[in-house]
N, C-alpha and C positions, 0 to 999 in steps of 0.2 A: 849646519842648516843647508839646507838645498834652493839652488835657486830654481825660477821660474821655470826654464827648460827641462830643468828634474825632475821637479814634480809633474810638471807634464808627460814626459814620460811613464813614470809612475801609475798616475791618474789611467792614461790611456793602455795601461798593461793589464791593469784592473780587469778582473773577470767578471761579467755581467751576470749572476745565477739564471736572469730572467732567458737571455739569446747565448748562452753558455761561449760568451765571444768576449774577445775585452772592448773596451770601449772606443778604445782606437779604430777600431773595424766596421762598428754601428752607428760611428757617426753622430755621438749628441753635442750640446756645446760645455764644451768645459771653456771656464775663464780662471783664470789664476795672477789674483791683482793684492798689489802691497801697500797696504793702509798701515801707516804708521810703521811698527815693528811685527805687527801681522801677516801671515801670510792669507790671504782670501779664498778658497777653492770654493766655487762655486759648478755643480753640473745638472745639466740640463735633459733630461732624458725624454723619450716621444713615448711613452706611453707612462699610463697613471699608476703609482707606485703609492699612494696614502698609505696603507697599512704598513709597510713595508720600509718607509723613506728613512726613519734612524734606523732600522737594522744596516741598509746598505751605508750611511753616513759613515757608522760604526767602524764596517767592514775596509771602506776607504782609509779610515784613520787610522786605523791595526795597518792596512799597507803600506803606508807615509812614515808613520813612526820607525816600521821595520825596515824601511829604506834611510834610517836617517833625519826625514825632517822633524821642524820642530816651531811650534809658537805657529800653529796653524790652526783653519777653521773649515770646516767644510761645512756642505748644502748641498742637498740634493733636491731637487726638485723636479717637475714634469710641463710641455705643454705640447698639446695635440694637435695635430696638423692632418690638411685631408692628403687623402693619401691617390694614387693613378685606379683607373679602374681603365675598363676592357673599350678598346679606341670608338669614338664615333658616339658615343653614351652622354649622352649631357647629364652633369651633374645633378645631386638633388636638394633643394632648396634647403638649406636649416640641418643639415646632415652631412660632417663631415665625411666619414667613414663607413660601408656595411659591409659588415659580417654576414655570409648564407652560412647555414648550418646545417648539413645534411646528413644523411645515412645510406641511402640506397634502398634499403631495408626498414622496416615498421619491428617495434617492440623491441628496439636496441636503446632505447632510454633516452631517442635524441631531446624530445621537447622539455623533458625535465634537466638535459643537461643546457639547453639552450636557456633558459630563464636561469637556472643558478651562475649559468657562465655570463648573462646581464646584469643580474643581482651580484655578482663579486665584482664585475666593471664598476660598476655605482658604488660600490664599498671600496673601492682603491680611488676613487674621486672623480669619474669620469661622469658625463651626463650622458645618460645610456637608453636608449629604448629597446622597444621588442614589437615586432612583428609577425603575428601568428600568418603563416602563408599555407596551412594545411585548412584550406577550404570544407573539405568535406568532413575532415576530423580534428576542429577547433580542438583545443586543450587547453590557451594558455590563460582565458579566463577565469577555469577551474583551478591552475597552478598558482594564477596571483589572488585569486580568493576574493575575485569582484564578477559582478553581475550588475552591475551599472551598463544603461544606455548611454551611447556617447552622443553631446548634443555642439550645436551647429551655431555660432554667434552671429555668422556671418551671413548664412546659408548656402554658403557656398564649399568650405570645407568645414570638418569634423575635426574637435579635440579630441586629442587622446586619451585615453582613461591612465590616470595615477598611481601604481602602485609600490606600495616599499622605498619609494621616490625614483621610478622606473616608468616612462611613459610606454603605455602600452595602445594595440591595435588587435583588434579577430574581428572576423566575422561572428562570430560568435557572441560578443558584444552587439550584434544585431538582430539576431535571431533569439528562440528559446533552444532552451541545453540540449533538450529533446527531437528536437523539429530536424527531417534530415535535408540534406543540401541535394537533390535530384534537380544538378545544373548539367550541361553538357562540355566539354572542355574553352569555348570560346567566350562562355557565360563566366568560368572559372578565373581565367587567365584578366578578363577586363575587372573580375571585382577586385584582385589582386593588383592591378593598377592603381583601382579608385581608389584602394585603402594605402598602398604607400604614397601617392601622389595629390591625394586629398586630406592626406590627415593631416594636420597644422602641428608638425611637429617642432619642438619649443628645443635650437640650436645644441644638436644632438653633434657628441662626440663620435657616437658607435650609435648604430642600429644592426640589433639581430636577429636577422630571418631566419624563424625557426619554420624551413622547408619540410613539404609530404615526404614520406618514401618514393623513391622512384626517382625516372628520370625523364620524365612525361612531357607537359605544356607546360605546366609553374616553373619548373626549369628552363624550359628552352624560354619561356618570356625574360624568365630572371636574369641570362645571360644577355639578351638578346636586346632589352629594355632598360634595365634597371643595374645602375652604377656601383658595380659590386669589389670592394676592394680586396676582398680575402677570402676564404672557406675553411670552415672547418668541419672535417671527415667524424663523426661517432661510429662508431662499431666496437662487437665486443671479441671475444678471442676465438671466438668461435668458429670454426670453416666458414660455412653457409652465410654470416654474416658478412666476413671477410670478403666473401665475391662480389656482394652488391656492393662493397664500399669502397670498391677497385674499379667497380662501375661508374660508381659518382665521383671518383679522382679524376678518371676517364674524360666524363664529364666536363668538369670544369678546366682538366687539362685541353680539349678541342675547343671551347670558348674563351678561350686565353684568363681566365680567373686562378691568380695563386693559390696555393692551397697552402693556409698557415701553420697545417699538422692534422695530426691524428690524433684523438679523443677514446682511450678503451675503458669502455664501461661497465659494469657487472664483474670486473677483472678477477676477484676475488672474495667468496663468501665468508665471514666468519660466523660460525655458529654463537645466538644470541644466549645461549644456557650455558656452553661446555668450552667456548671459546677456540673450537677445534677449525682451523683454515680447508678450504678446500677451494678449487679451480675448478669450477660446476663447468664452466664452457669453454676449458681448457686455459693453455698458457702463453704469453708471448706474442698472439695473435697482431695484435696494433704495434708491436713494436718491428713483427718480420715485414707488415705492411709499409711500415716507416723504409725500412731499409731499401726494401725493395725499389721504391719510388723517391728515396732519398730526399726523403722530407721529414719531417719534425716528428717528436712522438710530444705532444702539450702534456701528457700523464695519465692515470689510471683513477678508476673511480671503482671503491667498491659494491657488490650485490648487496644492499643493505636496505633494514626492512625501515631504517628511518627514515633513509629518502624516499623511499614510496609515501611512506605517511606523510611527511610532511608536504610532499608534493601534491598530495590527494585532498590534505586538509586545509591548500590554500595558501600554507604556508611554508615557501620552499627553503630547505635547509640553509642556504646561507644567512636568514633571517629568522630563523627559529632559532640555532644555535652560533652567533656570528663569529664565535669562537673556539669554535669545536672542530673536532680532528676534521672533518666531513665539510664546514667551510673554509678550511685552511685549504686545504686539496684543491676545490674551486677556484680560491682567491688565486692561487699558484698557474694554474691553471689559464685564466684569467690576464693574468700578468704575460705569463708566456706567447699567449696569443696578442695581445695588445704588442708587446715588445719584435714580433715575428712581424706584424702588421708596419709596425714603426720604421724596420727596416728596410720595407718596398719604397719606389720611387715615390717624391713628391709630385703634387699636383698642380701642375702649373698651368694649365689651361685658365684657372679660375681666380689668378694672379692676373687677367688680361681685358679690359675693357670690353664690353660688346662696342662694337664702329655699325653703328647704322647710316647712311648717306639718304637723306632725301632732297627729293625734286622740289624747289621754293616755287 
């Protein structure tokens, strides 16, 4: 039997699949306490792991065993902390955490990868919203498969619209699907305010802005305004995609915003008759862009004609098939990102009193 320091060791050797790190290095809490002739291992991880939490139990217990111990119990579990964002940014009410999602680049699959990567948060047990910040070209209405007006209790701010158990936001929830947005950038940039700063949103884990292409005013307010903890980069393997997405790493690297990986998407077609693979938009692309910049590659997503459909019919693959090859990939995905997040600095500003003095 191993005592306390052993298993600790152990525990902390333990390699994380999510931060491909052991746990020693990431920082969760492990306690290892001895109730009767038990041993207790209990760990504590910062991002949300529900799908996933006995596979890793499992995986700890296969390395205890293999080390020796014995007449032990493990637990895994999660709890979520807000995390540092870009200095001088006051926090935002009821919102631990935001993810910006960008591309650089339009029709690289960001807004369907941005709602499946909300939709697998909320499926691993996180409380997760979504943030349409593509002004001119809403989407995420159509992706979550609601056309509800959002209404006003207060009249002062607006609830979020509900979906999949995902609080969501667009403009587009304002307007009709049709009607186009002929605003000028300074019209752009305050609605995008109103809408993350007005919406009553209900003590969100994560919120993810699902950002336009480019790197325009929605960007430069997002850094500039808005308490951004992390980024994640979409692009597919393709050259031309690759530039702009080197652009928005760019980006977020001159406004001090981490960037928690790289997302390639389209990576690989399989044919839906013959089953034949091919790399329509080549190969590698998001992984030489990882290296190059020595950050994360979160995984690959393939050119597939179900996520179109089901992104188009409202209902995006991690909830059409919650168990399927296509939201495994997400979930994983998901995890990676939340776990890369989990690793930045805590937020301690918001551990600190406001001190007001007034004059009696």
């Amino acid at each position: 039997m191993l005592d306390k320091s052993q298993v600790q060791e152990v525990v902390n050797a333990f390699v994380d699949p999510s931060t491909e790190m052991p746990l020693g290095d990431t920082k969760p809490v492990i306690k290892v306490e001895q109730i009767g002739d038990q041993q207790q291992i209990t760990v504590t991880l910062g991002y949300p792991i529900k799908g996933y939490a006995a596979e890793l139990e499992s995986q700890l217990s296969d390395a205890l065993n293999q080390a020796g111990a014995s007449n032990f119990a493990v637990s895994v579990s999660s709890k979520i902390i807000k995390h540092k964002v870009q200095q001088g940014v006051p926090a935002l009410e009821n919102v631990k955490n935001i993810i910006a999602v960008a591309s650089g680049k339009g029709g690289v699959g960001k807004s369907t990868t941005s709602v499946n990567l909300a939709l697998a948060l909320a499926a691993e047990g996180a409380r997760v919203g979504v943030l349409d910040a593509d002004i001119y070209g809403p989407s995420q209405p159509r992706m979550l498969g609601s056309n509800k007006r959002p209404e006003s209790v207060d009249g002062k701010s607006i609830e979020p619209i509900e979906s999949f158990g995902v609080q969501s936001m667009s403009i587009g929830f304002l307007i009709d699907e049709e009607e186009p947005m002929i605003w000028r950038g300074p019209m752009v940039t305050q609605a995008l305010q109103q809408m993350l700063g007005d919406t009553n949103w209900k003590e969100l884990d994560y919120l993810v802005i699902d950002l336009p292409p480019g790197t325009g005013d929605i960007q430069l307010t997002l850094s500039q305004k808005v308490p951004v903890s992390g980024a994640v980069i979409v692009t597919t393997p393709q050259d031309i995609s690759l530039l702009d997405a080197r652009k928005a790493y760019k980006m977020f690297e001159k406004v001090k915003v981490p960037v928690l990986g790289v997302v390639e998407n389209m990576s690989t077609h399989i044919c839906s008759q013959c089953g034949h693979e091919e790399h329509i938009f080549g190969t590698g692309g998001g992984q030489r862009m990882a290296d190059e910049y020595s950050i994360n590659m979160l995984g690959s997503l393939p050119l597939s004609i179900r996520i179109r459909e089901d992104a188009d019919g409202g209902q995006p693959s991690v909830v059409t098939d919650p168990e399927g090859e296509i939201a495994m990939a997400y979930r994983k995905i998901a995890r990676r990102v939340a776990a890369k997040l989990a690793m930045q600095g805590k937020d301690y500003a918001s551990a600190f009193p406001n001190i007001v003095i007034k004059n009696d």
